[in-house]
C-alpha positions in Angstrom: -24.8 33.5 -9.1 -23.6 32.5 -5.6 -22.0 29.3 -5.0 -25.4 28.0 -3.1 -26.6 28.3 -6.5 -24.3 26.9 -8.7 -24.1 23.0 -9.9 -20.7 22.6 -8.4 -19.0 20.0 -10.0 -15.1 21.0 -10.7 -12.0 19.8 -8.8 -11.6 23.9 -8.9 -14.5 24.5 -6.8 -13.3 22.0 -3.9 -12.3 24.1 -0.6 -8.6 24.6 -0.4 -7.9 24.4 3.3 -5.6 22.2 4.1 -2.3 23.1 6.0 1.4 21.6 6.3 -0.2 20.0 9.6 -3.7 18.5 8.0 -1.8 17.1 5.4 1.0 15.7 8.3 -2.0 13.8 9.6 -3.0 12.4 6.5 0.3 11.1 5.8 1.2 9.8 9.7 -2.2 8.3 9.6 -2.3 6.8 6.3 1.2 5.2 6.9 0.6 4.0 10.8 -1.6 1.2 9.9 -2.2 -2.5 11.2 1.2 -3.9 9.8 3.3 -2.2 12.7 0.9 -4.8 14.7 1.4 -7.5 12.2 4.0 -7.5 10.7 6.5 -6.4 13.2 6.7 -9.9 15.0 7.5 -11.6 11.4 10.5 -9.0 11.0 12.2 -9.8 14.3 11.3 -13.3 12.8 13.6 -12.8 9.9 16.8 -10.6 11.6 16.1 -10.8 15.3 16.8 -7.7 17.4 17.8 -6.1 13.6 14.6 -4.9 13.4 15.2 -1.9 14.4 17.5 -1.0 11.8 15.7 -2.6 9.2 12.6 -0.3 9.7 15.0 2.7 9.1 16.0 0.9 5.8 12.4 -0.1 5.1 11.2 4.2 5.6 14.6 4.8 3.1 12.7 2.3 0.6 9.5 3.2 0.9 10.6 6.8 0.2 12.4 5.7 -2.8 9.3 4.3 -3.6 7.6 7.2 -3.7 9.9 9.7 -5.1 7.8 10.1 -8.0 5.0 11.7 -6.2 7.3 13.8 -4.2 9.1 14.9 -7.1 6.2 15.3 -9.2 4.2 17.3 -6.5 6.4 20.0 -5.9 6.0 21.5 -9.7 2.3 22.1 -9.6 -1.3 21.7 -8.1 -2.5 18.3 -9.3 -6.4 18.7 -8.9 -7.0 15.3 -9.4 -4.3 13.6 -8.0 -2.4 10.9 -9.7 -5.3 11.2 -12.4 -4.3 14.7 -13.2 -0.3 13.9 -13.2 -1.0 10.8 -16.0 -3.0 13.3 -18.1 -0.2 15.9 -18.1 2.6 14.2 -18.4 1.4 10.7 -20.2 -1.3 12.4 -22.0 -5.0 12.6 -22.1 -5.8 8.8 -23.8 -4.3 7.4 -20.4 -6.3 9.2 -18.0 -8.9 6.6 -18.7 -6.6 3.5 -17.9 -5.8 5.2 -14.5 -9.1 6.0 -13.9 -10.5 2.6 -14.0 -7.4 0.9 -12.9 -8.0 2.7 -9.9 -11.8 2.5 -9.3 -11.2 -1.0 -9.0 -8.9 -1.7 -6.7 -10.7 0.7 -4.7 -11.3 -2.6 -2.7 -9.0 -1.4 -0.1 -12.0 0.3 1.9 -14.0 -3.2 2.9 -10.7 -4.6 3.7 -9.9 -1.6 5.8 -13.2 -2.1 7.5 -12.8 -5.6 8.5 -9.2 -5.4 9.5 -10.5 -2.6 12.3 -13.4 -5.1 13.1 -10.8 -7.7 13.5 -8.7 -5.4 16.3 -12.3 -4.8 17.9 -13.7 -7.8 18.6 -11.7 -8.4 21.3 -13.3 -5.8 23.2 -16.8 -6.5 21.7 -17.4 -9.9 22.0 -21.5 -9.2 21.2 -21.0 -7.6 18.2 -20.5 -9.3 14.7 -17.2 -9.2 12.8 -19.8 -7.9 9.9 -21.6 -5.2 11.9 -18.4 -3.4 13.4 -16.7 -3.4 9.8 -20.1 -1.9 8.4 -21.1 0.2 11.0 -17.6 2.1 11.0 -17.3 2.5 7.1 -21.2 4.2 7.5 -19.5 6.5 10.2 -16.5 7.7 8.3 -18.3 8.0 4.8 -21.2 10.0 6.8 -18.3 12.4 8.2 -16.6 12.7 5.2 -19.3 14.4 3.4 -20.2 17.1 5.3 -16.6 18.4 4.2 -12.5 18.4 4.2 -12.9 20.3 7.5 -15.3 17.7 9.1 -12.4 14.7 7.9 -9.6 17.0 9.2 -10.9 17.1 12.4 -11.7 13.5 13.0 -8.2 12.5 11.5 -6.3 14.9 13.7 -7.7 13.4 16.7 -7.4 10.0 15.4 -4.0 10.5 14.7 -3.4 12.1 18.3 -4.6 9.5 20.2 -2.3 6.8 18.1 0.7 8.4 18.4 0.3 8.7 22.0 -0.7 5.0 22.3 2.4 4.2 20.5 4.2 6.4 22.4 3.3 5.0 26.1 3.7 1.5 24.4 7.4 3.0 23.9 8.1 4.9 26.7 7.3 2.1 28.9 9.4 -0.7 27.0 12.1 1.1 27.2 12.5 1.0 30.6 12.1 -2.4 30.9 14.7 -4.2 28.4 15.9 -7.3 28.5 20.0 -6.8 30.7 21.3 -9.0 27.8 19.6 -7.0 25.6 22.9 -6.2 23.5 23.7 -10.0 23.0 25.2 -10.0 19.8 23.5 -13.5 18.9 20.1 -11.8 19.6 21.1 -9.7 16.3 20.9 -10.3 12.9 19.9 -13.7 13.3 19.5 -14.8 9.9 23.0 -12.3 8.4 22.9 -9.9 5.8 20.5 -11.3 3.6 17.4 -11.5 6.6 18.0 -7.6 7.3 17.5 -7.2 4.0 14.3 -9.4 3.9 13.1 -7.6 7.2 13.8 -4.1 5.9 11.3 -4.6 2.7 8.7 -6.0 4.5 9.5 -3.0 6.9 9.1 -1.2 3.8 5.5 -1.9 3.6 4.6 -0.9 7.2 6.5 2.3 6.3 4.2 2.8 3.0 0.9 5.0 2.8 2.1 8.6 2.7 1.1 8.6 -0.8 -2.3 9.6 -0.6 -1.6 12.6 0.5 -1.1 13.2 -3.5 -4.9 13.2 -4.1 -5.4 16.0 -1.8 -3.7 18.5 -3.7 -7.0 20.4 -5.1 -7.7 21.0 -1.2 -4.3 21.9 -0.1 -3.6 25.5 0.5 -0.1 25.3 -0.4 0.8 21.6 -2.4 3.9 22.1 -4.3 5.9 23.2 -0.9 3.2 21.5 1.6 3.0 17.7 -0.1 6.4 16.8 -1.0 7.6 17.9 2.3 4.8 16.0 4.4 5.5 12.7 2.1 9.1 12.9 2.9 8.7 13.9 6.9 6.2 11.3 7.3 7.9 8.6 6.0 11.1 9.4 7.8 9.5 10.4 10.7 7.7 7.2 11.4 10.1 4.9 10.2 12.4 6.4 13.1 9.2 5.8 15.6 8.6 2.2 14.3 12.6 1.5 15.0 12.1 2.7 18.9 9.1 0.7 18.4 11.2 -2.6 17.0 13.6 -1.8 20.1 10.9 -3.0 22.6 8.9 -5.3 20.6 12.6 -7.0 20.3 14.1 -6.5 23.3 11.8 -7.3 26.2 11.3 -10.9 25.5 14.0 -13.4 24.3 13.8 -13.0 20.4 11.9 -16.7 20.6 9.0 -15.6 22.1 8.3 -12.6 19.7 9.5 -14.2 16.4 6.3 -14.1 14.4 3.8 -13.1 17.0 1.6 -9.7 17.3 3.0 -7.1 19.5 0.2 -7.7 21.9 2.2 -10.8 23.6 4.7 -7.7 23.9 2.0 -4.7 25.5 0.3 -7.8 27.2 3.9 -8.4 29.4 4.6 -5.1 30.3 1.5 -2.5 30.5 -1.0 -2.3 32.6 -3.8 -3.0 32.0 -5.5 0.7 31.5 -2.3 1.0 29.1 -2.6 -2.5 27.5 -6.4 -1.5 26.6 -4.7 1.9 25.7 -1.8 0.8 23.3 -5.0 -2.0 21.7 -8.1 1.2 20.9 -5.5 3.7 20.5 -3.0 2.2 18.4 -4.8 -0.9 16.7 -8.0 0.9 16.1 -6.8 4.6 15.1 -4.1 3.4 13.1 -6.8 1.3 10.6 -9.5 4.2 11.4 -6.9 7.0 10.1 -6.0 5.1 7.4 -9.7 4.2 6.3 -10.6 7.3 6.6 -7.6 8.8 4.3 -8.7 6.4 2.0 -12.9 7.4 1.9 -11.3 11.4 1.4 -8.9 10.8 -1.2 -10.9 8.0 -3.3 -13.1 9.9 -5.1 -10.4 12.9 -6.4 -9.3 10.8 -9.1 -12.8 9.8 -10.1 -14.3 13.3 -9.9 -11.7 14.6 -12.7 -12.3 11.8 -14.8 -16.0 12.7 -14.7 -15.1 16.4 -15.4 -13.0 14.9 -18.7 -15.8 12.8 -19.9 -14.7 9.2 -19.0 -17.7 9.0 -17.1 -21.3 11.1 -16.7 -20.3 14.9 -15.2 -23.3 14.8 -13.3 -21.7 12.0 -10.5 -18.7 14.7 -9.8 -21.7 17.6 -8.8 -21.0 18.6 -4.9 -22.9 19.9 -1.9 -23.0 23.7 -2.3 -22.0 24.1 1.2 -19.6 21.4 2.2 -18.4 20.9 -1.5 -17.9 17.1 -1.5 -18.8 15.1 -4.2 -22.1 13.3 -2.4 -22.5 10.8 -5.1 -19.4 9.6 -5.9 -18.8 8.9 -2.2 -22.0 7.6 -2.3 -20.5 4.8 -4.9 -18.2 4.5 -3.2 -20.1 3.3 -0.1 -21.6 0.9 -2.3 -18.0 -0.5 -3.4 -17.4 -1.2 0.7 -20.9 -2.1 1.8 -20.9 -5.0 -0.7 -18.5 -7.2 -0.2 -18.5 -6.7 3.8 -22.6 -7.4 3.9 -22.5 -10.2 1.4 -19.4 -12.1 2.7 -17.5 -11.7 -0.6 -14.0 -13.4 -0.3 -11.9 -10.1 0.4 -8.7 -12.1 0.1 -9.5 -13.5 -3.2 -10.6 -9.7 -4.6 -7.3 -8.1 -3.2 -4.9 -10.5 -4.7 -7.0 -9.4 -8.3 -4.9 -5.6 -7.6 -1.3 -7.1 -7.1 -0.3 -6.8 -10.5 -2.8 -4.0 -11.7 -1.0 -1.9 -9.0 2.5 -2.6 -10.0 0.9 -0.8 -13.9 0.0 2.5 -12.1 3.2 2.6 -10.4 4.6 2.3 -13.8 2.9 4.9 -14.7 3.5 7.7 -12.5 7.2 6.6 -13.0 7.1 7.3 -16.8 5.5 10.7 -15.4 8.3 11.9 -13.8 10.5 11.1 -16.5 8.3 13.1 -18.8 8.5 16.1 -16.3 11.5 17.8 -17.7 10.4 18.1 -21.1 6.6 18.6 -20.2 6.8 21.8 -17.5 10.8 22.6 -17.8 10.8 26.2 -16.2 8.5 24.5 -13.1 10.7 21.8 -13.0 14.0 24.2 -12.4 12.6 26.4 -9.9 11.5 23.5 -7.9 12.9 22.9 -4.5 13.5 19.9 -4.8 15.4 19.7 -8.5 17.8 17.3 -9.1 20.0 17.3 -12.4 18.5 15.2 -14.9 20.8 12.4 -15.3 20.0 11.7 -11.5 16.3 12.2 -12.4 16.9 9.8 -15.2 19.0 7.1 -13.2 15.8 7.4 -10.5 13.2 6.7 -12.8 15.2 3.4 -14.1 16.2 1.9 -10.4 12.3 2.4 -9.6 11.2 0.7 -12.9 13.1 -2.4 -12.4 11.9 -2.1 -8.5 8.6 -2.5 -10.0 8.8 -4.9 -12.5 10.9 -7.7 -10.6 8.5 -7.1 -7.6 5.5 -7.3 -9.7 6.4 -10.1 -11.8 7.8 -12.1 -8.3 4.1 -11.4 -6.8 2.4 -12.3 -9.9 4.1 -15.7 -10.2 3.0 -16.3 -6.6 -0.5 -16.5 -8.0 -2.5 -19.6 -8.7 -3.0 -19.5 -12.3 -6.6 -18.5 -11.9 -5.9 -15.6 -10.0 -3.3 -14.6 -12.6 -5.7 -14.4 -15.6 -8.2 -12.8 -13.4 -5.1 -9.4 -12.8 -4.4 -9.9 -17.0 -8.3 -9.8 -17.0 -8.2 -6.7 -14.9 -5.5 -4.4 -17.2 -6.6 -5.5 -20.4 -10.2 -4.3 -19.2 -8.6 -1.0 -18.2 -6.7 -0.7 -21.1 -10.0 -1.4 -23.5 -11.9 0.9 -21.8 -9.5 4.0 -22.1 -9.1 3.4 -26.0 -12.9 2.7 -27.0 -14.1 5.5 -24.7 -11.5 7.9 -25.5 -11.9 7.3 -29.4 -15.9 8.1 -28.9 -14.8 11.8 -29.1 -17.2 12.3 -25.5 -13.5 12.2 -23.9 -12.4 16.4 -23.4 -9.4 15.8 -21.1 -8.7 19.7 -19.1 -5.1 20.6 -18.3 -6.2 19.9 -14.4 -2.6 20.9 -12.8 -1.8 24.5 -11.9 1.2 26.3 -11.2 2.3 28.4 -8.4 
């Protein structure tokens, strides 16, 4: 029967034609986002012309962050992502957890959509902050399904145009530095201890290349392609953000850029063809490329756990030709279009995921140390082995990472707030041990080796 023919519905039938390079835009695009805009004004806020070294120490975290993944992906094809590494190594009963842990804190799209209609109503003053965000999560979910190749494509541009952006934003702040611009009072304003504070919320800006992990049923080669592109990525840009931090720093006395957007920077020293430039190219691609990571990797997850039996098979099936899965992105539409079109309080929704992220962290943690014992030979003829004491000593420094940072976010929280995450993981939890005890629950072994 040819494929046209077929009911494809397996994370085995998606197309598996992704290169080193796709994935590289993934991962560049995914981790350029709006913070560098954002967030860059509050680090020179916190450490002064220091920024710059604290983004390299923010990349160094953010990759220690996400070891796990880089570890854990260079052992095996994971065909549904995260999903697939929590069924492996955790065992099947969790898969469910994960599942609808992550289904709903897929909340991240709307608020990807209205942070680009925020950069874009500048330049289009006519248009409604709701009718931007909608009309460019349409777009990118319309692209998305007529295939991988159709996504590749728009995020390889995408990502083009940003890093150039960035770049002329760059080039052209370099030449014009402040003389005093080496004043050691200018550095490290607030000592040791507002590096540090700059370099984790560095860290952040540095974050993202981790979706690159749910692509692994569509790369052509993930175990040596993903690790690497996670690891380059991260590196990469955090070296491009401290070049960045140079200028944004080092123009303007540190008083004027302390807690402000990096457009009073671009505003002082492009022209105005490179201001409008460094605003499209770098404000909008960087949330476009990151949205649209987002719309392609959402529904990997989701599409093994219908193939298991957590949820009905039939919302996994894909288009013959482009083999996405049409209805599952189609849900997922739904999960942006709502809260955007009904003014839901996005702010209140994303402050529900603070602590239900810090469990799937947790999770993919106890994967890793699991690995060893769970695909030994794999594990040894990995590139990127490490003796298993280090492995070990890893696992522990990013578990206590975890749990102080979660527990310091969750007491944050109003006290409403923090029953509504509790809500949110005892929900997930229930659901994984009622459904998987309903024997409809057939978990596949969903990784594959090379």
């Amino acid at each position: 029967m040819s494929d046209n023919k077929k009911n494809l519905s397996s994370t085995k039938d998606l197309k598996r034609v992704l290169g080193f390079w796709d994935l590289m835009a993934v991962g560049v695009g995914s981790i350029i986002g709006s913070g560098i805009m954002s967030l860059t004004g509050w680090g020179i806020d916190e450490t002064g012309r220091s920024v710059c070294i604290a983004f390299v120490i923010g990349g160094i975290i953010a990759v220690l962050a996400r070891s796990p993944q880089i570890f854990l992906n260079s052992v095996a094809r994971f065909r549904g992502g995260d999903y697939s590494m929590v069924g492996t190594f955790l065992g099947p009963r969790w898969t469910g957890t994960y599942s609808m842990i992550a289904l709903l804190t897929s909340v991240t799209l709307c608020m990807y959509a209205l942070s680009f209609a925020d950069y874009a109503m500048p330049f289009l003053p006519n248009v409604s902050r709701k009718v931007i965000a909608l009309s460019i999560l349409t777009f990118l979910f319309i692209t998305n399904t007529f295939g991988i190749n159709a996504f590749s494509k728009i995020q390889n541009a995408a990502v083009v145009i940003l890093v150039i952006s960035l770049t002329a934003f760059t080039a052209v702040g370099l030449t014009k530095l402040d003389g005093n611009y080496f004043e050691p009072t200018q550095f490290m304003t607030h000592g040791a201890v507002g590096l540090w504070q700059a370099s984790v919320l560095m860290s952040y800006t540095c974050d993202g290349a981790q979706y690159v992990t749910q692509m692994s049923g569509e790369a052509k080669n993930p175990t040596r392609d993903i690790p690497r592109v996670m690891l380059f990525s991260t590196l990469g840009v955090s070296l491009f953000y401290g070049l960045i931090g140079v200028v944004a720093s080092g123009v303007l006395p540190v008083a004027e850029v302390a807690g402000k957007p990096m457009t009073v920077v671009a505003s002082a020293i492009l022209s105005k063809p490179l201001y409008y430039l460094f605003c499209i190219g770098g404000g909008w691609m960087a949330l476009l490329t990151t949205l649209n990571s987002s719309i392609a990797t959402c529904t990997k997850p989701l599409m093994q756990a219908c193939n298991d039996g957590w949820y009905p098979r039939s919302l996994a099936r894909l288009h013959p030709k482009y083999r996405t899965p049409l209805i599952l992105l189609g849900f997922y539409y739904v999960i942006g279009f709502v809260p955007i079109a009904f003014g839901i309080d996005i702010d209140i929704i994303s402050n529900i995921t603070i602590t239900v992220g810090a469990i799937t962290k947790t999770m993919i943690v106890l994967c890793l140390w699991n690995m060893p014992k769970v695909l030994p030979d794999a594990w040894n003829k990995s590139n990127f082995h490490i003796s298993n004491g280090a492995l070990k000593a890893l696992c522990i420094v990013d578990l206590l990472v975890i749990v102080v940072s979660g527990v310091t976010s969750s007491f944050k929280l109003p006290l409403p707030l923090l029953m509504a995450n509790l809500g949110v993981v005892a929900f997930a939890f229930l659901f994984g041990s009622i459904r998987f005890r309903s024997g409809k629950v057939q978990v596949e072994e969903s990784y594959e080796l090379s």
